[in-house]
DOKEFI-121019 format. One record per residue (C-alpha): residue number from 1; residue in three letters; x, y, z. Coordinates in nm, 4 decimals. Example, Ala and Ser with C-alpha at 12.3 -4.5 7.8 and 13.67 -1.06 7.14 Angstrom:
{1,'ALA',{1.2300,-0.4500,0.7800}},
{2,'SER',{1.3670,-0.1060,0.7140}},
This chain:
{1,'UNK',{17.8591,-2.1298,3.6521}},
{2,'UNK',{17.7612,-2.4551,3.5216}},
{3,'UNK',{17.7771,-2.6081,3.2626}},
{4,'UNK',{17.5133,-2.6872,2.9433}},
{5,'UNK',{17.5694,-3.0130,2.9163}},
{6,'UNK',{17.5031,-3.0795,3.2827}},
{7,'UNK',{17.2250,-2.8315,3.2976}},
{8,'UNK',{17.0941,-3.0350,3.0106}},
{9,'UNK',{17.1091,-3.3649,3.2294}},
{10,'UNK',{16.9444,-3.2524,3.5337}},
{11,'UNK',{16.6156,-3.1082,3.4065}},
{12,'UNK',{16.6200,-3.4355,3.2021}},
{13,'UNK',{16.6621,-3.6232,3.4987}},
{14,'UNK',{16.4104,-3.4152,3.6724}},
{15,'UNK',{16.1635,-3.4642,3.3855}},
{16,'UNK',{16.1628,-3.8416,3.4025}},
{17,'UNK',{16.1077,-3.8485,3.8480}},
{18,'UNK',{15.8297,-3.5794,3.7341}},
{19,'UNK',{15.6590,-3.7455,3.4798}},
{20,'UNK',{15.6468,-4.0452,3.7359}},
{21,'UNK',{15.4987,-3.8400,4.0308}},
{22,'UNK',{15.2892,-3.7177,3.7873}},
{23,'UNK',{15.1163,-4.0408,3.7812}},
{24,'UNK',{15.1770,-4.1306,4.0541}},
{25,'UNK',{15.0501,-3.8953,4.2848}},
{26,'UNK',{14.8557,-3.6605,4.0618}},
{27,'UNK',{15.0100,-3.3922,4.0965}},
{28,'UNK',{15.1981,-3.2548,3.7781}},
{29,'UNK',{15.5866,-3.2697,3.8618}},
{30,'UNK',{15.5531,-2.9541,3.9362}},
{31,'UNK',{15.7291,-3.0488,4.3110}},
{32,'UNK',{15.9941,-3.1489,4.1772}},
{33,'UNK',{16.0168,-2.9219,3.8923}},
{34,'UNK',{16.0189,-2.6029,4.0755}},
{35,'UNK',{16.2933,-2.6808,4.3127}},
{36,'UNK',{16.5081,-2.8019,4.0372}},
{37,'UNK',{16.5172,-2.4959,3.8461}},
{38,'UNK',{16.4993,-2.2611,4.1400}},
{39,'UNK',{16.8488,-2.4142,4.2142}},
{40,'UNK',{16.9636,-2.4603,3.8696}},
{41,'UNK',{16.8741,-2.1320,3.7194}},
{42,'UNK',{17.1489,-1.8949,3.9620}},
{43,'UNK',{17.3946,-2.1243,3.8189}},
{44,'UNK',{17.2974,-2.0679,3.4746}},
{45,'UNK',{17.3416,-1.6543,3.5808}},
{46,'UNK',{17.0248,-1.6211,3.5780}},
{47,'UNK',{16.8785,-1.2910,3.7662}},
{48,'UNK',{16.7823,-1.3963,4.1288}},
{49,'UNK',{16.4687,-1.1781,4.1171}},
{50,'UNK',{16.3497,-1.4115,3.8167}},
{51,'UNK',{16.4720,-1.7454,3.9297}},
{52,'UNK',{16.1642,-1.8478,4.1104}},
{53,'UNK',{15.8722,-1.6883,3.8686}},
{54,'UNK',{16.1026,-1.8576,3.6058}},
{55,'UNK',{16.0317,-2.1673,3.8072}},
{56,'UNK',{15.6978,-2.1458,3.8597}},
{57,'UNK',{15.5904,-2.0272,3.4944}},
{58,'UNK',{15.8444,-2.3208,3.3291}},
{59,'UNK',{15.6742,-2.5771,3.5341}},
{60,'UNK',{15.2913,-2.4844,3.4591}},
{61,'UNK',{15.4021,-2.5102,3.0788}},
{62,'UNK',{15.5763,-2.8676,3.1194}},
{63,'UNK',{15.2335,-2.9819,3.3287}},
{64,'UNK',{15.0062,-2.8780,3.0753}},
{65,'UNK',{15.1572,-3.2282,2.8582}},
{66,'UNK',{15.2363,-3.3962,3.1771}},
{67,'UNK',{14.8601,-3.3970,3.2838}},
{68,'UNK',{14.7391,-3.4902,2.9641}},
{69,'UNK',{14.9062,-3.8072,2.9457}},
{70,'UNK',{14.8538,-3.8597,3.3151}},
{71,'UNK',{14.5143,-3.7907,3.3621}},
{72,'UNK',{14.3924,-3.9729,3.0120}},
{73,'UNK',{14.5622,-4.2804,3.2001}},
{74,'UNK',{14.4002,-4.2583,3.5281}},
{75,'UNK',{14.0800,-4.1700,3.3075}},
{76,'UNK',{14.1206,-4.5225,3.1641}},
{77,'UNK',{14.1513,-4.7081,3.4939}},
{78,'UNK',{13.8266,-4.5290,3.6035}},
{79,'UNK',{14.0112,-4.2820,3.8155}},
{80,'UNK',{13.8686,-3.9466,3.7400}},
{81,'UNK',{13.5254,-3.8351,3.9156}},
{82,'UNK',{13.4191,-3.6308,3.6159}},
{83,'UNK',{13.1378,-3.4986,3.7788}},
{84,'UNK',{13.3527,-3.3606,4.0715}},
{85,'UNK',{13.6008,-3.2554,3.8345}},
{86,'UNK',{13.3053,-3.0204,3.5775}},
{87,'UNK',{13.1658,-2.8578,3.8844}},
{88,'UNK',{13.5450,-2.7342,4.0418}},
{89,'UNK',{13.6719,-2.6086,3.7033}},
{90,'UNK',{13.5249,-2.3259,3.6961}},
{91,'UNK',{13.6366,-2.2113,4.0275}},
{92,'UNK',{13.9328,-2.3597,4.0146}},
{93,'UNK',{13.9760,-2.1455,3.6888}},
{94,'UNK',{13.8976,-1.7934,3.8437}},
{95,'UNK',{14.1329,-1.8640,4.1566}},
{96,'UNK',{14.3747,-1.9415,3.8237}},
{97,'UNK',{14.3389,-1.5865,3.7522}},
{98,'UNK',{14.3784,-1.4263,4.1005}},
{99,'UNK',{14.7296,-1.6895,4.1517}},
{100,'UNK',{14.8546,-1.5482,3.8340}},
{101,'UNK',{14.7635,-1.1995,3.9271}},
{102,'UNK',{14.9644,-1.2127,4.2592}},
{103,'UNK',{15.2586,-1.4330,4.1452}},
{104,'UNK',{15.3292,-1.1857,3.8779}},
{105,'UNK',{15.3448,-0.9134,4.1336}},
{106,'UNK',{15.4999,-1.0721,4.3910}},
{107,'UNK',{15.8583,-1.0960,4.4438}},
{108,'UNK',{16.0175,-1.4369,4.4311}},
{109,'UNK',{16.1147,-1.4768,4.8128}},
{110,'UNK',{15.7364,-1.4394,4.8571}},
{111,'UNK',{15.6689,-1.7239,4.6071}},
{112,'UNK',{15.9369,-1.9417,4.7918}},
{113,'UNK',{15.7725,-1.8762,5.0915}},
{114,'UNK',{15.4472,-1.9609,5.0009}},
{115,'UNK',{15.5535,-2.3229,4.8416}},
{116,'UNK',{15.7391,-2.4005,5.1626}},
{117,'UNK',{15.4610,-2.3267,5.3768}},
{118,'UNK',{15.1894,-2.4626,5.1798}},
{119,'UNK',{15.4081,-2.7731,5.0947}},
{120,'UNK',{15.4784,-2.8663,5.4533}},
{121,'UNK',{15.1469,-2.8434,5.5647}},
{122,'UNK',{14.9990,-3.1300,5.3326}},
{123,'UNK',{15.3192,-3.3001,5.4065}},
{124,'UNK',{15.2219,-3.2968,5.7554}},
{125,'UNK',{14.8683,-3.4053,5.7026}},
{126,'UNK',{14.9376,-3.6846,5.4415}},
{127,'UNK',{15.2133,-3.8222,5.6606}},
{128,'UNK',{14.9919,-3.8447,6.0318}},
{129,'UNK',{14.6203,-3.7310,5.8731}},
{130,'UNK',{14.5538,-3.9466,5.6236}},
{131,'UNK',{14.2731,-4.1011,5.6108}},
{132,'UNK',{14.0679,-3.8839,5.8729}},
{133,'UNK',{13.7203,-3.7296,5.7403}},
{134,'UNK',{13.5976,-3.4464,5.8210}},
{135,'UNK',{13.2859,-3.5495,5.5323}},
{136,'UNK',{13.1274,-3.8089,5.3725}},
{137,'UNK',{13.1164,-3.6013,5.0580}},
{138,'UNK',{13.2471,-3.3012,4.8865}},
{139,'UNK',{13.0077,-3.0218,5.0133}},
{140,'UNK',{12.7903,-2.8493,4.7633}},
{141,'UNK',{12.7909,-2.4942,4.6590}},
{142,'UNK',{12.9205,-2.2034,4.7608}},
{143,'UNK',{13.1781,-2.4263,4.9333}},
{144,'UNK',{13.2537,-2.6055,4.6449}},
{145,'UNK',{13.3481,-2.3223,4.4691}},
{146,'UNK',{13.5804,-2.2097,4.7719}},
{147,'UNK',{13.7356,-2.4670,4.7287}},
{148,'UNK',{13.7937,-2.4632,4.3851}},
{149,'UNK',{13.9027,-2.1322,4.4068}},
{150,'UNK',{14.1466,-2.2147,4.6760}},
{151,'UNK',{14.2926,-2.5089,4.5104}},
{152,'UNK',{14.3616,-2.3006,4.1897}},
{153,'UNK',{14.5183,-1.9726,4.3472}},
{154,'UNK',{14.7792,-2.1406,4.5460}},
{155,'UNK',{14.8500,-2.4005,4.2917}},
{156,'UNK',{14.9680,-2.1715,4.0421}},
{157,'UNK',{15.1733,-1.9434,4.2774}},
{158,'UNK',{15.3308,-2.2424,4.3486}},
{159,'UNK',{15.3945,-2.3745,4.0088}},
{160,'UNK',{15.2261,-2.7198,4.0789}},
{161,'UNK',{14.9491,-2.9170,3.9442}},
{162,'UNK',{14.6782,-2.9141,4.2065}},
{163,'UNK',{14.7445,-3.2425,4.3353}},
{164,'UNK',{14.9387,-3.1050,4.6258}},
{165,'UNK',{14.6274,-2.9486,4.7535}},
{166,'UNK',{14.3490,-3.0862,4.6254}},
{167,'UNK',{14.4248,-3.4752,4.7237}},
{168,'UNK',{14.4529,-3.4129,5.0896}},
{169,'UNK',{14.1474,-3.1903,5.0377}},
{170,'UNK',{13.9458,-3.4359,4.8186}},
{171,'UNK',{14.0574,-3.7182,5.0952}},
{172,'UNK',{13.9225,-3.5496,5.3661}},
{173,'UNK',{13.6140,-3.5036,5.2071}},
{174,'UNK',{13.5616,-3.8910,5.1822}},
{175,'UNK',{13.7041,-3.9366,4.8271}},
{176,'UNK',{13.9444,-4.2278,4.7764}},
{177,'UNK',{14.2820,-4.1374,4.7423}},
{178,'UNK',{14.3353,-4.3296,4.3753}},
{179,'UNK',{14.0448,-4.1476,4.2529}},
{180,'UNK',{14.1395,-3.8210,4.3940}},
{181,'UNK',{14.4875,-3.8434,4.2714}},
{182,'UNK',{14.3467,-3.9739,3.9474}},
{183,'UNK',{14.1067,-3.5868,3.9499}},
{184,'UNK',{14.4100,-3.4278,4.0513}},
{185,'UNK',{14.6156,-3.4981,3.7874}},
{186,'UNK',{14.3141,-3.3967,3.5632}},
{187,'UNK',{14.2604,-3.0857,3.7429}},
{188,'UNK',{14.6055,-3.0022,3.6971}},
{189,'UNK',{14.5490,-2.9328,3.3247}},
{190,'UNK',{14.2673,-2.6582,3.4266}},
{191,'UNK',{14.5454,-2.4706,3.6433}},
{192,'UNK',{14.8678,-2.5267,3.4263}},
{193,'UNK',{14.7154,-2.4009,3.0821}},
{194,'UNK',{14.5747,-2.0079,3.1885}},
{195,'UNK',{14.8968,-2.0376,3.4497}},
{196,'UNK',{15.0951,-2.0725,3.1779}},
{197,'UNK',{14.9841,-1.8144,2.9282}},
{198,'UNK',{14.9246,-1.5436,3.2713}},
{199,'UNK',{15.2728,-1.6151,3.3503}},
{200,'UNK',{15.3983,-1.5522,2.9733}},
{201,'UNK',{15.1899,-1.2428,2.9898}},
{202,'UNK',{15.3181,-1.1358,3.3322}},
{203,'UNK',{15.7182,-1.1227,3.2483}},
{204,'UNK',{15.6987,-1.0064,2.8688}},
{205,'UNK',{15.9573,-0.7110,2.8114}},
{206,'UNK',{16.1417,-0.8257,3.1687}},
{207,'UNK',{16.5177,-0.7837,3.1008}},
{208,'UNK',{16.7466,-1.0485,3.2644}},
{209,'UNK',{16.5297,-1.3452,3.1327}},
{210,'UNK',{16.7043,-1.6212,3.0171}},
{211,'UNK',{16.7079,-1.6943,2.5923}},
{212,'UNK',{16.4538,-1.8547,2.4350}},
{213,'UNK',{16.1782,-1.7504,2.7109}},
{214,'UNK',{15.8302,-1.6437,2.6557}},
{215,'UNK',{15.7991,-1.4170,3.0058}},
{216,'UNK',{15.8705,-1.6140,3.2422}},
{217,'UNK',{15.8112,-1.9316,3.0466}},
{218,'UNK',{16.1629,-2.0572,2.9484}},
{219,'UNK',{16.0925,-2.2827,2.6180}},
{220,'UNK',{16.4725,-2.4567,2.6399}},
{221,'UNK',{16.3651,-2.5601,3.0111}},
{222,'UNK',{16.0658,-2.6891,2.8720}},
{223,'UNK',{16.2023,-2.8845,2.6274}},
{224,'UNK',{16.4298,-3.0232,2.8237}},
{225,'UNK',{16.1527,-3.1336,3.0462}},
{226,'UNK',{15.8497,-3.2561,2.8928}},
{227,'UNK',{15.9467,-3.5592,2.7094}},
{228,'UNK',{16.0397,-3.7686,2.9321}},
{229,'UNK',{15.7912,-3.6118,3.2093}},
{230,'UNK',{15.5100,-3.6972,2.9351}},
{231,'UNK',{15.6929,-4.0827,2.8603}},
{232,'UNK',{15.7445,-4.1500,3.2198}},
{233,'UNK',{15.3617,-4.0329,3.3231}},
{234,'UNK',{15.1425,-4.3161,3.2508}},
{235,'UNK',{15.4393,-4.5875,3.4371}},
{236,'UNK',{15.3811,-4.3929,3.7896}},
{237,'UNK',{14.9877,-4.4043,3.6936}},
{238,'UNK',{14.9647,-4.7342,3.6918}},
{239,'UNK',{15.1716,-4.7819,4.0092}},
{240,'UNK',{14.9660,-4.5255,4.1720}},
{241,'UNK',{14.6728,-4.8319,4.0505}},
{242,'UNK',{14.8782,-5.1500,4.2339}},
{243,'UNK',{15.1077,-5.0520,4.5105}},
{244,'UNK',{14.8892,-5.0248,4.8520}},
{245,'UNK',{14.7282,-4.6585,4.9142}},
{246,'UNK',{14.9412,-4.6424,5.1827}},
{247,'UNK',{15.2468,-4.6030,5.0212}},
{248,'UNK',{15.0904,-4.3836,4.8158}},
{249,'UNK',{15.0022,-4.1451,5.0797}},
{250,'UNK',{15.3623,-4.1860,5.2488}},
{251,'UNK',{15.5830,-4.1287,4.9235}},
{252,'UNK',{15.3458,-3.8084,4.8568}},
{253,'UNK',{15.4264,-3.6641,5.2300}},
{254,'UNK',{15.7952,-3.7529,5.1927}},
{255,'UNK',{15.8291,-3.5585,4.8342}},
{256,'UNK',{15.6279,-3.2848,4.9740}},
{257,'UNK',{15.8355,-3.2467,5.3258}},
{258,'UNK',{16.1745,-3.2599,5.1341}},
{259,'UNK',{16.1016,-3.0197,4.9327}},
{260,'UNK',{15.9429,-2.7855,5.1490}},
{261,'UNK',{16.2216,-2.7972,5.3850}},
{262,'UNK',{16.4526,-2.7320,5.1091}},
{263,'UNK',{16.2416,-2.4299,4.9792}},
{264,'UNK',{16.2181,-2.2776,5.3272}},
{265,'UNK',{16.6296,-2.2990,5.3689}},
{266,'UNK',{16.7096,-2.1264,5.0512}},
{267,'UNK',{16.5014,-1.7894,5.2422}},
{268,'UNK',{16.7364,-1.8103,5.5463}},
């Protein structure tokens, strides 16, 4: 059992390196959130069933501010491709709905799975793939909206912001990585806000839950989290805009291949 204060400490701590992988790689916190609580919340004696939809739900609610504040600064530095960004939302919305749909059916060694695998995979491709192209340009519709709908299904049974999948995907497609991390961040705001609420929705009248949660949205967690995640945002944005892309791509595949790792242990 631990105890509050250092419960307290840790998601604080994991709100601040959050907030600035939030800017800096676009994609929410969410990869660092999610582990954190997925480790924290058995010690708190929380149910294991719940641990990871706890997870997953209290880390859409803390991106919804984190992406505000990260994608308004990449927005400044002319980071966002608003275009791209108006014609994925609405697919990226729908796959929203399916994610939320499945994650609050599924049991939480499934959603552990599925962030490990998912994880390592972009881990492996931003480490040794980056910078390959498979297009010059995003492809037009339907694809577009495949994508989209991709990008939004397994983003929010994962608990992330988008950026995990849709940089690599964006990159590949010929965007540059500062303005694809700069849409990510924005596109994380699209996934985290119906993620949120379908998550809420999905674990209302659950017993086991810890206090002060809406569902699976645990409000203490989120307070805990989103202040400094939201202070800390716009520093690791305007890193992401001076330190060479290829550090960029190389701290995003090391965050993504710890974690996954660590994810994938926890099942065995």
């Amino acid at each position: 059992m631990i105890d509050i204060i250092t419960f307290a400490l840790i998601l604080a701590i994991a709100g601040a390196a959050a907030g600035l992988i939030a800017g800096l790689l676009g994609v929410g916190g969410g990869i660092v959130i999610v582990p954190v609580l997925f480790y924290l919340l058995p010690a708190a004696d929380v149910p294991e069933e719940h641990t990871m939809h706890i997870a997953v739900a209290t880390s859409l609610a803390t991106i919804i501010a984190t992406s505000i504040v990260s994608a308004r600064s990449h927005y400044k530095r002319g980071g966002v491709d608003v275009p791209l960004l108006v014609s994925l939302a609405p697919a990226i919305a729908i796959g929203v709905i399916i994610g939320v749909i499945f994650g609050g059916q599924a049991s939480g060694n499934v959603l552990t799975a599925v962030f490990a695998t998912v994880a390592f995979i972009v881990s492996i491709h931003m480490a040794f793939f980056k910078g390959r192209q498979i297009l010059d340009h995003v492809p037009g519709q339907p694809v577009r909206s495949l994508i989209g709908v991709f990008i939004g299904g397994f983003s929010v049974v994962m608990g992330i912001g988008g950026g995990t999948l849709s940089v690599p995907i964006l990159t590949l497609c010929g965007v540059p990585i500062r303005r694809a991390v700069g849409t990510a961040a924005a596109i994380g705001l699209i996934i985290a806000v119906p993620g949120a609420i379908g998550f809420a929705i999905a674990g209302w009248g659950e017993t086991g839950l810890p206090p002060a949660s809406l569902g699976y949205v645990n409000l203490i967690g989120f307070a805990l989290v989103a202040p400094l995640s939201m202070s800390l945002a716009p520093y690791g944005a305007k890193l992401a805009h001076t330190i060479p892309q290829t550090w960029l791509s190389r701290a995003f595949a090391i965050f993504l291949a710890a974690t996954s790792i660590k994810m994938a242990t926890s099942l065995m």
